[in-house]
C-alpha positions as CSV (number, residue, x, y, z in Angstrom):
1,X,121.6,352.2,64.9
2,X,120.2,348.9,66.4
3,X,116.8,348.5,66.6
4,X,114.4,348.0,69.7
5,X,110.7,347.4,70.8
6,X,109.5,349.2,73.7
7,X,107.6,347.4,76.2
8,X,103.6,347.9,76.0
9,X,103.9,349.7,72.1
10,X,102.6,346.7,70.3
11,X,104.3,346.3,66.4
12,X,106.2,349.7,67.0
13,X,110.2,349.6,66.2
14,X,112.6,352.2,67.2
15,X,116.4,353.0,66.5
16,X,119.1,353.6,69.1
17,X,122.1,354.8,68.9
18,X,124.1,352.8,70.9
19,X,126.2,355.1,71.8
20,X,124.1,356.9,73.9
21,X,123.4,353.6,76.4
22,X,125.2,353.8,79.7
23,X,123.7,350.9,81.6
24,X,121.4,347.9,80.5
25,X,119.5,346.0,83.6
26,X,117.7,343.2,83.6
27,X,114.6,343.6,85.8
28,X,112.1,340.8,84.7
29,X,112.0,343.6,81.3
30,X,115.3,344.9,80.2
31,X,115.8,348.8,81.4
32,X,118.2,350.6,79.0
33,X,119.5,353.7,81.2
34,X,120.5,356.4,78.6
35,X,123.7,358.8,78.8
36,X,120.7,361.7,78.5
37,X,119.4,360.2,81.5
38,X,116.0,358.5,79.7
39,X,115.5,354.9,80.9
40,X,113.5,352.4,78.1
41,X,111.8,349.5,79.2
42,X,111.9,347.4,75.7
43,X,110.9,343.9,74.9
44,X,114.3,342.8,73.9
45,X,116.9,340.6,76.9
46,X,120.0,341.9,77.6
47,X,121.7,339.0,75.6
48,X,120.1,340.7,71.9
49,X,120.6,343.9,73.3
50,X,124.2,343.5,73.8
51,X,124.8,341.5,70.7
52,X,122.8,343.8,68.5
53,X,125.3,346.0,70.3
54,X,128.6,344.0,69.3
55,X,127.4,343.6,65.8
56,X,126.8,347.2,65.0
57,X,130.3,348.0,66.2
58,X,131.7,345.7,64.2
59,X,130.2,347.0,61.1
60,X,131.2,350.2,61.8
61,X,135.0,349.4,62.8
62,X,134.5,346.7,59.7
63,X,133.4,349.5,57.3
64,X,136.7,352.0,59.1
65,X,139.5,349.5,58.3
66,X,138.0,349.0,54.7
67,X,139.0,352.8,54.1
């Protein structure tokens, strides 16, 4: 899971499953389109986004090849 701020929810975190994001736009705010069809507005750019991204993947295919 990487974790997020939504836009407006002052102090309040929340965990994604990455997984679940199809698209990620950068408005002025970064829109995270999910594959349930939600769309997030969070604090985050789409540069921590997608490297929060990257880095959760490779701890998960780090932690596979360790088996």
């Amino acid at each position: 899971m990487i974790v997020l701020h939504r836009l407006g929810h002052e102090g309040g975190e929340l965990s994604l499953n990455p997984d679940l994001i199809v698209t990620i736009e950068a408005h002025p705010d970064s829109v995270i389109t999910l594959s349930t069809g939600t769309k997030m507005v969070v604090t985050e750019t789409l540069e921590e986004i997608t490297d929060a991204v990257r880095q959760w993947r490779v701890g998960i295919l780090g932690a596979a090849l360790k088996l």
